[in-house]
C-alpha positions as CSV (number, residue, x, y, z in Angstrom):
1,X,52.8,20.7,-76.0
2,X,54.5,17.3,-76.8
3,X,54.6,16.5,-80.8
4,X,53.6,12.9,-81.3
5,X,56.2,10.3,-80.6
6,X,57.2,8.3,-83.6
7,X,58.0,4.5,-83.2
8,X,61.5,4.3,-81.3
9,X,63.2,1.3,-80.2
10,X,66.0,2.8,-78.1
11,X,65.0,5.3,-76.1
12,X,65.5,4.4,-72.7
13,X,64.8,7.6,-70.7
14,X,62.5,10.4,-70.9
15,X,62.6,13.3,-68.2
16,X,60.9,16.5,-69.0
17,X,60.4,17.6,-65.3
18,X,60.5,21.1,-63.9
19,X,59.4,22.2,-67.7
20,X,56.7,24.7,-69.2
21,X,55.6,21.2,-71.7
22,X,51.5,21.8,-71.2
23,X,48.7,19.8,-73.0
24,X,47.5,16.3,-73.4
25,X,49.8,13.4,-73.4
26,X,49.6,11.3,-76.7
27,X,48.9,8.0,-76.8
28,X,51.7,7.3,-79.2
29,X,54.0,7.4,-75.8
30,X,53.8,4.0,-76.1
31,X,55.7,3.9,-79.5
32,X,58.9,4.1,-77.2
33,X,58.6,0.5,-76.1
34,X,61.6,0.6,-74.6
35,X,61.3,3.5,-71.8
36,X,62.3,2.8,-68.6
37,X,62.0,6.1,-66.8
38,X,59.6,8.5,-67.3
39,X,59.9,11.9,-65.5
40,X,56.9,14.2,-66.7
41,X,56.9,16.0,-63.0
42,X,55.9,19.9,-62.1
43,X,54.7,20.5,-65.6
44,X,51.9,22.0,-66.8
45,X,49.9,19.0,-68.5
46,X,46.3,18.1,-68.5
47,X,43.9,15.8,-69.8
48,X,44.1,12.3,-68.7
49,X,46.6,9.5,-68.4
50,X,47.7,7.7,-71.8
51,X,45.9,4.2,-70.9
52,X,48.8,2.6,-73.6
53,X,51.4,3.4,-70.6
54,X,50.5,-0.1,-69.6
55,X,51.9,-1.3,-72.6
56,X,55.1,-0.2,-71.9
57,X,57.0,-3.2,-70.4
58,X,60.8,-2.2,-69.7
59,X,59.2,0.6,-67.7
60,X,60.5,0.9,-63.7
61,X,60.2,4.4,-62.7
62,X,56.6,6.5,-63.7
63,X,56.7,10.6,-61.9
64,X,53.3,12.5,-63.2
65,X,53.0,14.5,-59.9
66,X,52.0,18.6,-59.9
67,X,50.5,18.5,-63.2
68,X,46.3,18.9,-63.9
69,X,45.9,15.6,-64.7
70,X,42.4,14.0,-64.9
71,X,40.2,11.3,-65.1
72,X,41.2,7.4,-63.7
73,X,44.4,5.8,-63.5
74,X,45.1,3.6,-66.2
75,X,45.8,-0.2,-65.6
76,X,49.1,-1.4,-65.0
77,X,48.9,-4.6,-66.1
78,X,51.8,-5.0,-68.7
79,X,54.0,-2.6,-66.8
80,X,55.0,-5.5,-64.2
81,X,58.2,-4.0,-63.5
82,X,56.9,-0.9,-62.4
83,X,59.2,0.0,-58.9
84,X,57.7,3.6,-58.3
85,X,54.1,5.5,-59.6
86,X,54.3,8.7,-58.3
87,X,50.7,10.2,-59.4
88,X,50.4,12.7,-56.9
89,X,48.9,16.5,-56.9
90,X,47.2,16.4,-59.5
91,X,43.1,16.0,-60.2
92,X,42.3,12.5,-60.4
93,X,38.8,11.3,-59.9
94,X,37.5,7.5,-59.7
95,X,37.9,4.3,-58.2
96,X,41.2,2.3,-57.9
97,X,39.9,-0.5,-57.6
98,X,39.8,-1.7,-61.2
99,X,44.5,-1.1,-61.8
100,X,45.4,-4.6,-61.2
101,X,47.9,-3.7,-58.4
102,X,48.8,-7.1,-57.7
103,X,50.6,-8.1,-60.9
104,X,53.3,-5.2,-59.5
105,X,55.0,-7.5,-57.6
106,X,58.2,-5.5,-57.5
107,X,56.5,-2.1,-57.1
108,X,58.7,0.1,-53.8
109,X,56.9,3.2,-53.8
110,X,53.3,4.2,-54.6
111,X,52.3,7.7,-54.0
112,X,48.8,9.1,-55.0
113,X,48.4,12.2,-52.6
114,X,46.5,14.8,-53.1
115,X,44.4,13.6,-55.9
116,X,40.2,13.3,-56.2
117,X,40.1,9.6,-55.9
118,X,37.1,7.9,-54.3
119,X,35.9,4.4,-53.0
120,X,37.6,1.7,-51.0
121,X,41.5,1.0,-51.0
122,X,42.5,-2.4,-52.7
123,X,43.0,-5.0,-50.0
124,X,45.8,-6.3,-53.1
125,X,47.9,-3.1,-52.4
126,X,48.8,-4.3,-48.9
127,X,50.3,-7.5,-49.9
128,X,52.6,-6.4,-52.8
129,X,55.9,-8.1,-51.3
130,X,57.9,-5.2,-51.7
131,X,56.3,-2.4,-51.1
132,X,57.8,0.0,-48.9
133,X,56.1,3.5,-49.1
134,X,52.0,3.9,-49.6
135,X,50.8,7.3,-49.4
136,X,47.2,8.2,-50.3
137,X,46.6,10.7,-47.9
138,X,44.1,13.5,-49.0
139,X,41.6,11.7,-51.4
140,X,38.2,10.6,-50.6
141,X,38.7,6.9,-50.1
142,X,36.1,5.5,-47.8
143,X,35.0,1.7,-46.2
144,X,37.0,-0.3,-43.9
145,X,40.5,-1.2,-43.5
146,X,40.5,-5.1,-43.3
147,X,43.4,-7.3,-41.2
148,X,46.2,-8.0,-43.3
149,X,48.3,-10.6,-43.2
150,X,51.2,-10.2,-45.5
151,X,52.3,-6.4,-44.9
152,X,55.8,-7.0,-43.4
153,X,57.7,-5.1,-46.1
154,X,55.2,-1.5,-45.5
155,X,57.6,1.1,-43.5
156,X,55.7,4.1,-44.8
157,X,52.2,4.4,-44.7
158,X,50.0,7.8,-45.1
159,X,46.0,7.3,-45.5
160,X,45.5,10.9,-43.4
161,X,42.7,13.4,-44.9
162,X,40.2,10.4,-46.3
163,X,37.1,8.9,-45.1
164,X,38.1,5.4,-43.7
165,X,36.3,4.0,-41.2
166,X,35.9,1.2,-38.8
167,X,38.4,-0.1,-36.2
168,X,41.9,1.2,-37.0
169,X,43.9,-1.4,-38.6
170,X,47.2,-4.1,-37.7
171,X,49.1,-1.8,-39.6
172,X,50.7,-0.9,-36.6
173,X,52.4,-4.0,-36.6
174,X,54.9,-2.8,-38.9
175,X,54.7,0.5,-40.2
176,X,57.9,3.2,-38.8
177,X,55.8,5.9,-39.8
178,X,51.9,5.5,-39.6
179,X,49.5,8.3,-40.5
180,X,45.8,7.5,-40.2
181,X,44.5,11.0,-39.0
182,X,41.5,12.7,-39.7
183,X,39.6,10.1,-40.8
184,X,36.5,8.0,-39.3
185,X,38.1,5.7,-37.3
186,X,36.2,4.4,-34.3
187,X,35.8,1.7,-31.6
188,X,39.1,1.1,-29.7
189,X,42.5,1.0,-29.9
190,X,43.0,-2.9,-29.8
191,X,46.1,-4.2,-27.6
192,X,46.4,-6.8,-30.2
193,X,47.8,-4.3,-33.2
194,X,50.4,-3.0,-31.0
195,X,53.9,-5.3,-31.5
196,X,55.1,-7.1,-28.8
197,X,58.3,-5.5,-27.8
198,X,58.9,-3.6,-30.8
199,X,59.9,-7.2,-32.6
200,X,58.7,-6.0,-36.4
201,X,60.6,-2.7,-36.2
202,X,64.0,-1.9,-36.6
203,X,65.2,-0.6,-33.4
204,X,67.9,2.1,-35.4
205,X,64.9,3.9,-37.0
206,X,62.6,6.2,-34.8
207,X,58.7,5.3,-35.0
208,X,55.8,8.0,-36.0
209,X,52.2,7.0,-35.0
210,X,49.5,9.8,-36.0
211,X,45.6,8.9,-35.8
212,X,44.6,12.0,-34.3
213,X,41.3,13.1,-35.3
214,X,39.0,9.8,-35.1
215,X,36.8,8.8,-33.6
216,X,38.7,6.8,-31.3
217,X,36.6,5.7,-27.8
218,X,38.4,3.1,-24.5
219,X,41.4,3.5,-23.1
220,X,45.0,3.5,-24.7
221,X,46.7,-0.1,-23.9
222,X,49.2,-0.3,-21.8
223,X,51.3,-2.4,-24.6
224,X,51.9,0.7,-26.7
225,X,54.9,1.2,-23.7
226,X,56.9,-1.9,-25.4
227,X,57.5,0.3,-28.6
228,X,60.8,1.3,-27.6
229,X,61.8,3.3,-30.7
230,X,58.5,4.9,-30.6
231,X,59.4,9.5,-31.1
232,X,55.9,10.9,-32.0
233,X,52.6,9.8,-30.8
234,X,49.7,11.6,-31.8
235,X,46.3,10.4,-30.3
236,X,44.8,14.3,-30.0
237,X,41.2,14.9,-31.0
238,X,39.6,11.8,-30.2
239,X,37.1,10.6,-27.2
240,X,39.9,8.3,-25.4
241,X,38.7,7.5,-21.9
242,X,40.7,6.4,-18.6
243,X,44.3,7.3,-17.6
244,X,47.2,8.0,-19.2
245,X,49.4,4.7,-19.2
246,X,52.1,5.1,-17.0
247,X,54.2,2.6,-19.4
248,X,55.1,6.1,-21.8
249,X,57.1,7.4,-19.4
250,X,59.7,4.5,-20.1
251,X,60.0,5.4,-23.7
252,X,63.8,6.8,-24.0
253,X,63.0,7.8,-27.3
254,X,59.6,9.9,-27.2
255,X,60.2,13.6,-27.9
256,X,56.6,14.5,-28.7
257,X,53.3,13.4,-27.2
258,X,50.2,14.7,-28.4
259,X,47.0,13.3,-25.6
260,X,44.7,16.7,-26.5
261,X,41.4,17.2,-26.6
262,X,39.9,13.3,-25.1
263,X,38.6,12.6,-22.0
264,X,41.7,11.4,-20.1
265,X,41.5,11.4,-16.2
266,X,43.9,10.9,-13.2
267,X,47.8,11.7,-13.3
268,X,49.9,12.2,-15.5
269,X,52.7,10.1,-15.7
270,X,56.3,11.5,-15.1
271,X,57.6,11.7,-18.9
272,X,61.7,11.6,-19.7
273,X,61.8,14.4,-22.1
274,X,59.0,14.6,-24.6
275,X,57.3,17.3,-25.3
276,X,53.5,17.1,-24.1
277,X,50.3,18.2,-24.9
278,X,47.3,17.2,-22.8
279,X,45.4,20.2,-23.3
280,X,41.4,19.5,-23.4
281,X,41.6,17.1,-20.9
282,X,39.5,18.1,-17.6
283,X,40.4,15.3,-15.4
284,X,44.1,15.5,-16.1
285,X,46.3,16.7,-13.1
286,X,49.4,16.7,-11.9
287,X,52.7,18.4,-13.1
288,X,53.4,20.3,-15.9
289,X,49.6,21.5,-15.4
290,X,49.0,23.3,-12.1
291,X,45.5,21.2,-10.9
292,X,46.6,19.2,-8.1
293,X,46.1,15.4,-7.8
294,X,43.4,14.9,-4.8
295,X,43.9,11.4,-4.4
296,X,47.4,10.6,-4.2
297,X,46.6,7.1,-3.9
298,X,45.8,7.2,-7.2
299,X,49.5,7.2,-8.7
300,X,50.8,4.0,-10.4
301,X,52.9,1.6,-8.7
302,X,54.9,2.3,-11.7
303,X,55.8,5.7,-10.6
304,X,57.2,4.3,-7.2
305,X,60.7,4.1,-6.8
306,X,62.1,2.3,-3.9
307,X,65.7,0.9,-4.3
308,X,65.2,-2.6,-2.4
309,X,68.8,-3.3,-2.4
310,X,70.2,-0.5,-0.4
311,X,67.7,-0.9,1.8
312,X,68.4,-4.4,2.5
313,X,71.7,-3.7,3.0
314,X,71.1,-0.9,5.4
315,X,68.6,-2.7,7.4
316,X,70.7,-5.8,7.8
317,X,73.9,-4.1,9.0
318,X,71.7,-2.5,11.9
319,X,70.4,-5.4,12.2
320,X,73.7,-7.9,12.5
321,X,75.5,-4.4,14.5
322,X,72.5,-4.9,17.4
323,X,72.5,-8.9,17.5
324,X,76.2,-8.9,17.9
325,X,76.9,-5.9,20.1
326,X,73.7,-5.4,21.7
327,X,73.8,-8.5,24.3
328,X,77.2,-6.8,25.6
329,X,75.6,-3.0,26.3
330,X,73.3,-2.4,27.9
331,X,73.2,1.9,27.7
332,X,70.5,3.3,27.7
333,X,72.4,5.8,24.9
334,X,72.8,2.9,22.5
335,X,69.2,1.4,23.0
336,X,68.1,5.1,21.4
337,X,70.7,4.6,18.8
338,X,69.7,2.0,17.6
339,X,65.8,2.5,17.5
340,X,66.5,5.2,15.7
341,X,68.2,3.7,12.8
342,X,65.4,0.6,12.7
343,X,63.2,4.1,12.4
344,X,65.4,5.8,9.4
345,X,64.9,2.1,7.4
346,X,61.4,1.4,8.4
347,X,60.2,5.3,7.0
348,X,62.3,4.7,3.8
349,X,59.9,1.7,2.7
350,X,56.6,2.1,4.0
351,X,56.1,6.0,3.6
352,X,56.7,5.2,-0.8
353,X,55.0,2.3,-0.4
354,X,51.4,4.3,1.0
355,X,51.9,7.3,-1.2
């Protein structure tokens, strides 16, 4: 275990990571007023969280994960320089609630997987202007997610494995990789909280959107089709309703689509690449499954093809070729010629039309 820390006024780092150190942390940590790192990572301590961290004031980077800590996390409030917490794996228990988030106004990364931690998320965390990365995922955080308003800088978010609830949230608006599954989620997916054109999102970076395992009823928007960097979708295990959009087969970037397990109907749209799961689905049909669409009439205009400038093109040269020449024969030979051509046009258009 760690001695107690005498008073030191120059100590500016302190990394005991990847070490056999076990026991309780002293409170006399804060005698080293002037840490700015603290790397106590894949250790072996226990006991709870030194409450006179907050008094540290030069500190930027905190790492407790994969240790046995317990109880509450301590209040931040002095710390306001704080850039990364990383808190994660280890046992702690309580509300959140109560840390004073907002005073950590340049705080990046915030990471508190894998913990015990109970009771609604701080509306507070999801305005810090520079937060980048929130991952709470496997806790047992419960209520509703409320609309945000000042969440532009969020590019990570992970609230998977809790107990949230209500409709899902306008993080969606923002976030390149979004993980809200297996949770309570319910109602609809709102066309609202999908961007418009992918405006918020950096087009380099590829988008990852998991809420599988709601609760999740309606039909899935046809806006989510203007996320052009969207790569993973994951809407599996919910009780989605209506047809597949046939907007996600324009998505250049989608290599995996995850529809299983709803209560999708009608065809399935023709996808670029991605790989697909629509498993659990009776009322799919259509390739890559081997039920047969009944109603052909029932495919998207989306999914016809009909290349209007050839055919222009085509059926004006017969066209001109039989005002011009026509007057001047009068064959019987060239009459069937030229019905047949009209024929070979007209059959290109209507036939994809009807389909």
């Amino acid at each position: 275990s760690l001695p107690d820390f005498p008073r030191n006024r120059s100590l500016r780092t302190l990394v005991l990571s990847k070490t056999n150190f076990s026991g309780t942390l002293s409170d006399s940590i804060a005698n080293l007023t002037m840490l700015s790192r603290i790397d106590l990572s894949s250790c072996n301590f226990h006991g709870s969280i030194p409450y006179s961290i907050a008094n540290l004031t030069q500190l930027l980077y905190l790492n407790m994960s994969m240790n046995y800590f317990t109880g509450s996390i301590p209040s931040f409030s002095m710390a306001k320089n704080l850039t990364e917490i990383n808190l994660s794996h280890n046992h702690l228990t309580g509300q959140v609630t109560s840390t004073r988030w907002e005073v950590l106004l340049s705080l990046v990364n915030l990471d508190l997987r894998n913990n015990s931690l109970d009771g609604s998320i701080p509306l507070s965390l999801f305005s810090l202007p520079k937060l980048q990365k929130l991952q709470l995922s496997k806790n047992q955080f419960s209520g509703k997610l409320h609309p945000f308003s000042e969440v532009s800088s969020l590019r990570i978010v992970d609230l998977s494995s809790n107990r949230l609830q209500g409709q899902l949230p306008n993080l969606l608006q923002m976030a390149t990789y979004l993980n809200l599954s297996t949770n309570n989620f319910s109602a609809g997916i709102p066309a609202g909280i999908w961007p418009n054109g992918n405006a918020a999102w950096p087009i380099s970076e590829e988008i990852v959107i998991d809420v599988s395992y709601n609760n999740l009823e309606g039909t899935i928007p046809e806006e989510i089709g203007g996320i052009y960097s969207l790569g993973v979708l994951n809407l599996s295990h919910n009780a989605l309703t209506g047809q597949i959009p046939s907007s996600l087969g324009k998505l250049n970037h989608l290599i995996s689509l995850d529809l299983s397990f709803n209560n999708l109907v009608g065809h399935i749209p023709r996808m670029r690449r991605p790989e697909t799961s629509n498993e659990g689905n009776k009322g799919l049909c259509g390739f890559p499954l081997h039920e047969e669409c009944k109603d052909s009439g029932s495919h998207s205009n989306d999914d016809i093809e009909v290349d209007w400038n050839i055919i222009i093109a085509e059926f004006g040269f017969i066209y001109g070729l039989g005002i011009i020449i026509l007057p001047n024969i009068f064959s019987k030979r060239w009459r069937i010629w030229y019905s047949q051509q009209l024929d070979d046009i007209l059959s290109k258009i209507f036939p994809k039309l009807i389909s």
